[in-house]
Steps between C-alpha positions, in 0.01 A plus 500: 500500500616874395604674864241739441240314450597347811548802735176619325287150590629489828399846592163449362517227687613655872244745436227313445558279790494840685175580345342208616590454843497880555138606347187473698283460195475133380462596132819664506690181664339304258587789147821447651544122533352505111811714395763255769315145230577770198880513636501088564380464147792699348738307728342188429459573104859489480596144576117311474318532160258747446237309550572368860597873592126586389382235698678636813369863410167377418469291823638790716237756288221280621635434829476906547105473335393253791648654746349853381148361453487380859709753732427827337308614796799373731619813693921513606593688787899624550632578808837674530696235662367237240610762170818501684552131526400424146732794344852332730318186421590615094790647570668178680346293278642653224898579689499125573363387148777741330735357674477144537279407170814517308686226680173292450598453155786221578198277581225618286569506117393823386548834507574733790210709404211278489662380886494872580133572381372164633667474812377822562158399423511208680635617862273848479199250431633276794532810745196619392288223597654426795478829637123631387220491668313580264319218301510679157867614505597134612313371175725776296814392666419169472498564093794710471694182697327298226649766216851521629566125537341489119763714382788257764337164279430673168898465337497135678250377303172597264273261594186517355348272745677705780347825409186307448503405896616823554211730375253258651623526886546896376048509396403251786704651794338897346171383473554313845604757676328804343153286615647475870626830484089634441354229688707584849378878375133422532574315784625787713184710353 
């Protein structure tokens, strides 16, 4: 990959994870995680064919849809010491990715960029849904962790089957939790 496409994808990247876990609107989060499966599919693009890329862009597309259709009405609130942990919570995240990811590459065949991207999206994701509270950012986190280590298994292999598997768990475990997510809603009502 050029290096500017890859300082460019990466920043769109860091900033959309920002966007989500920083905005208290759930459409935003969710514009936002739409434009993180536009970035995957550019990463991905490069070493799947086109049409398994479009499958992963697709599935992530429709992922955002459900998820729209049912928590629209969801309501986010920040607190101050929560925006706080989630910005050091990027900021370590992405120190420790910088500078470690490289030295992944002696055991993982492929390039220190997609290591960098990935195992940034995999340990935010991680950190994320350990840490939240919050039902609906815990189902977000819990698809950016599915994104980054995409992007770790994408140069291993292009497995049709794989991605297959992949978008399924991806649908179910929206349309899962989106439903739980309104359901524990009306509940409190």
């Amino acid at each position: 990959m050029i290096e500017i496409a890859f300082v460019i994808l990466i920043a769109v990247i860091v900033l959309s994870i920002a966007s989500i876990f920083l905005s208290e609107s759930t459409r935003t989060a969710l514009i936002f995680l739409g434009i993180l499966y536009l970035c995957e599919f550019f990463l991905l693009a490069q070493v799947w064919s086109l049409g398994l890329a479009a499958v992963n862009l697709i599935t992530g597309l429709l992922t955002v849809v459900i998820i729209n259709a049912f928590c629209s009405s969801v309501h986010l609130k920040l607190v101050a010491p929560r925006i706080a942990l989630d910005i050091l919570m990027i900021v370590f995240v992405g120190i420790i990715t910088f500078a470690f990811a490289p030295q992944l590459t002696t055991y993982l065949i492929e390039s220190s960029q997609f290591l960098i991207i990935g195992v940034f999206l995999f340990a935010i994701g991680l950190l994320q849904a350990g840490t939240s509270r919050n039902t609906f950012r815990g189902l977000i986190s819990l698809l950016i962790l599915f994104s980054g280590f995409q992007i770790i298994y994408a140069p291993l292999e292009g497995s049709a089957l794989v991605t297959a598997l992949m978008s399924t768990i991806q649908v179910v475990l929206a349309f899962v939790v989106s439903r739980l997510i309104i359901r524990n809603q009306e509940d409190l009502l």
